[in-house]
C-alpha positions in Angstrom: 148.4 62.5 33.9 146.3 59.6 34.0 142.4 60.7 35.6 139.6 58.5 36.9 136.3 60.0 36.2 132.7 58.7 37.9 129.5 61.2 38.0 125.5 60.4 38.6 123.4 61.7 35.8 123.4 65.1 37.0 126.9 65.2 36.6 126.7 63.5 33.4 127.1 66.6 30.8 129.8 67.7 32.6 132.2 64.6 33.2 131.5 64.4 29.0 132.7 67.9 28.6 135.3 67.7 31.0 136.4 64.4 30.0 136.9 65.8 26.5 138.5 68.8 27.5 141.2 66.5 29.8 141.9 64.6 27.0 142.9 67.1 24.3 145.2 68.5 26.9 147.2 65.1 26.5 145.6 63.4 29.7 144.4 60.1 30.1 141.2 59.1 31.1 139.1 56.3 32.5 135.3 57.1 32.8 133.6 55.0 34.9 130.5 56.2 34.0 127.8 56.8 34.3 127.4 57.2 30.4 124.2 59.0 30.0 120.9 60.9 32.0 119.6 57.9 32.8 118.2 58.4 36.7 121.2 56.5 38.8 122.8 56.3 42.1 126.2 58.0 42.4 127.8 55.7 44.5 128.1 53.1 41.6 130.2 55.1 39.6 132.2 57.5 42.1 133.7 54.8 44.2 134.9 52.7 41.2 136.7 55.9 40.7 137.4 56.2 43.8 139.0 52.9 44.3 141.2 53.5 40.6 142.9 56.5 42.7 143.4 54.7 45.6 145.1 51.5 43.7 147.1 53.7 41.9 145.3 52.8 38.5 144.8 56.8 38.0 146.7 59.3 39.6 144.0 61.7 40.2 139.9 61.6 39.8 137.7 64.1 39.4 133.7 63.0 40.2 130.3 65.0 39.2 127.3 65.6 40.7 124.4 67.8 40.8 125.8 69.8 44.0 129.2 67.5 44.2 128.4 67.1 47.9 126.9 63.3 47.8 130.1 62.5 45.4 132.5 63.6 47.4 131.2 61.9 50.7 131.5 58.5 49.3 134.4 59.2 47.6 136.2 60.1 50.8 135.1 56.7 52.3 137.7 55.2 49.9 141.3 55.0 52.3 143.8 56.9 50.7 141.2 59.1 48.8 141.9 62.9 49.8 138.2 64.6 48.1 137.6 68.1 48.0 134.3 69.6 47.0 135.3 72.9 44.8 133.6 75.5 43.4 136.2 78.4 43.3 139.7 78.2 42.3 140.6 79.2 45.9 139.1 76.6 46.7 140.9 74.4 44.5 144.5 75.5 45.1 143.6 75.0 48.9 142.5 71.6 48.4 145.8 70.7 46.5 148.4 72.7 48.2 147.3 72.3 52.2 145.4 68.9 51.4 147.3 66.5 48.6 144.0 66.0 47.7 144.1 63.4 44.8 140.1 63.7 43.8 138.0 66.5 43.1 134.1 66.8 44.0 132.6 69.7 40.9 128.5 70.3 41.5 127.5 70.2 37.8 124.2 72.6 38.5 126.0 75.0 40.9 129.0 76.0 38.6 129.5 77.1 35.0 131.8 75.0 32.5 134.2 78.0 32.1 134.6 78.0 36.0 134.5 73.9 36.0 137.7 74.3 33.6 139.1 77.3 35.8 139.0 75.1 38.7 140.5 72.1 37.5 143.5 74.2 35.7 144.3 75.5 38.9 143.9 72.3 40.8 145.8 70.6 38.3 148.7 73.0 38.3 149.0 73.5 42.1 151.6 71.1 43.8 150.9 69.8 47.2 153.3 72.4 49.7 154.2 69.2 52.0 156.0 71.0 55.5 153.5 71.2 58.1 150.8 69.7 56.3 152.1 66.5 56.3 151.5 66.1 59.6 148.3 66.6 60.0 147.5 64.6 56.8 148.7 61.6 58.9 146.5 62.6 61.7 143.5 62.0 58.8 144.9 59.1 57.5 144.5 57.0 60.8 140.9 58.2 61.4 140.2 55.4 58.5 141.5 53.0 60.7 139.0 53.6 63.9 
């Protein structure tokens, strides 16, 4: 599977330890930054991201932050980009299986890496259930439109 990653530099050690751990499990990745702990604005690198999910130039992205709540706000201003902030794998299979959500939100100084890599596994692994969520996935797609 082919990810898009973007963080600020509070999510900075953990998109580099994720992004290593993505690809030795045989995924690609594009990192759009940012590329160090250099004070920046999240924005600049999430919805690049963002946008590479939405294009189809990744099939899923994964953005960092200090809490993951700023990230996954701009990221969800993207059409087409389904966001889930997740910080248990509940969470995560939720936000796959109810949602189709296609980019995932992690707060770099709210969770551990072990539960980071928990959480992505699961969201990884859990296929979108379709039946009645499809439905009211439309409904949310034509907000974007308004």
């Amino acid at each position: 599977m082919k990810f898009a990653l973007g963080s600020d530099h509070a999510g900075w050690p953990l998109k580099e330890q994720i992004k290593e751990w993505l690809t030795l499990h045989g995924h690609d990745v594009v990192d759009f930054g940012t590329h160090d702990a250099t004070p920046c604005d999240y924005p600049d690198f999430v919805v690049p991201a963002a946008r590479a999910v939405a294009h189809g130039m990744a099939e899923r992205g994964v953005v960092f932050g200090g809490s993951g709540n700023g990230e996954a706000m701009a990221a969800n201003k993207i059409r087409g980009i389904r966001c889930g902030l997740c910080f248990t794998t509940e969470l995560a299979r939720l936000n796959r299986a109810h949602n189709d959500g296609n980019v995932l939100s992690l707060g770099a100084r709210l969770i551990t890496l072990e539960l980071a890599l928990d959480i992505l596994r699961v969201w990884i692994e859990t296929p979108f259930e379709g039946g009645r969520h499809i439905a009211r996935l439309a409904k949310v797609d034509i907000l974007g439109s308004n």
